[in-house]
C-alpha positions as CSV (number, residue, x, y, z in Angstrom):
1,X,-8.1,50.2,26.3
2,X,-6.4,50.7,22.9
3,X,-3.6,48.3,24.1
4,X,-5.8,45.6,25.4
5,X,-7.6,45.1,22.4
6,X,-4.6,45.1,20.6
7,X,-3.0,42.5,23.3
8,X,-6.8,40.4,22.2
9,X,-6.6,40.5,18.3
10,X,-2.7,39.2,18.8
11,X,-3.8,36.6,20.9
12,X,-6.9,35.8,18.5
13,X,-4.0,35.6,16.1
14,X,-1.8,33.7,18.0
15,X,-4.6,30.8,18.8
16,X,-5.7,31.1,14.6
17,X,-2.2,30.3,14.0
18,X,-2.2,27.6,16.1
19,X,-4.9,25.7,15.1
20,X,-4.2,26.6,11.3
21,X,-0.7,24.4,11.6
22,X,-2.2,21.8,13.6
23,X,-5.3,21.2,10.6
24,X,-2.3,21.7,7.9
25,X,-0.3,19.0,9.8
26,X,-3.8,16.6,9.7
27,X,-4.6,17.1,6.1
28,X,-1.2,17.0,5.2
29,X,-1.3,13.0,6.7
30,X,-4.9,12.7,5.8
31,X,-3.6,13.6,1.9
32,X,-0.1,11.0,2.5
33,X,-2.7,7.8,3.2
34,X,-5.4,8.6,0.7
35,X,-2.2,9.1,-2.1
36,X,-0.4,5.9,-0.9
37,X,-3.9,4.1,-0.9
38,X,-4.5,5.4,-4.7
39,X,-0.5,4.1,-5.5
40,X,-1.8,0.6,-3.8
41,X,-4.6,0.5,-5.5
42,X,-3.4,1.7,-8.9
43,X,-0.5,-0.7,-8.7
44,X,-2.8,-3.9,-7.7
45,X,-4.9,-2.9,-11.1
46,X,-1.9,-3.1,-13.1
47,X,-0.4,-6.2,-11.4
48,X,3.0,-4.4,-10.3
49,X,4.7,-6.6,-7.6
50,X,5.6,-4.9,-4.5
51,X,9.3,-4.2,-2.3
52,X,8.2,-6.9,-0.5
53,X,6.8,-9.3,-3.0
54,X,10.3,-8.7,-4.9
55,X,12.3,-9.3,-1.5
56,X,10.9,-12.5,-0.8
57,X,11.3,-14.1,-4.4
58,X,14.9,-12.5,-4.2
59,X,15.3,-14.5,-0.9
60,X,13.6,-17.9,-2.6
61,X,16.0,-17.7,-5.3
62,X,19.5,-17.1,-2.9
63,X,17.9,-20.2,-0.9
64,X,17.7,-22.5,-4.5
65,X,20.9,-21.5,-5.8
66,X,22.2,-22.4,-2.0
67,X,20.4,-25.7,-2.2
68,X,21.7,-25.9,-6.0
69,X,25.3,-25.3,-5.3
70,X,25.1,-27.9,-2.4
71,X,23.7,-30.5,-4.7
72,X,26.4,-29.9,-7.0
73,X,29.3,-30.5,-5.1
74,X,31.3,-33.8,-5.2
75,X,30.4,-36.8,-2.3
76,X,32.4,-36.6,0.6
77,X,33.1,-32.8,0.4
């Protein structure tokens, strides 16, 4: 009888340990979008631009110094 109870409280244990790493693993993501939603938000309040915002201007100015170089060259070339 001694062994079966033991056999219980290890699976008790087992199934606690479980379910601890799976709510760990939830409020672990929970935690990620709540901080990336305060990084947003803090960086919209201090008008930072974003990866992307910076990517596209980068891309606008290639595509104006293209247009720029092609405006420059000689007729006929």
């Amino acid at each position: 009888m001694a062994a079966r109870g033991s056999e219980r409280v290890a699976d008790v244990l087992e199934e606690l340990l479980v379910e601890l790493s799976g709510r760990l693993r939830g409020g672990r993501a929970r935690f990620s979008e709540q901080g990336g939603a305060l990084v947003r938000a803090i960086a919209d309040e201090l008008n930072l631009v974003t990866r992307d915002d910076l990517d596209e201007l980068e891309l606008r100015v290639a595509q104006l110094e293209h247009r720029l170089r092609l405006l420059e060259l000689p007729p006929g070339e």
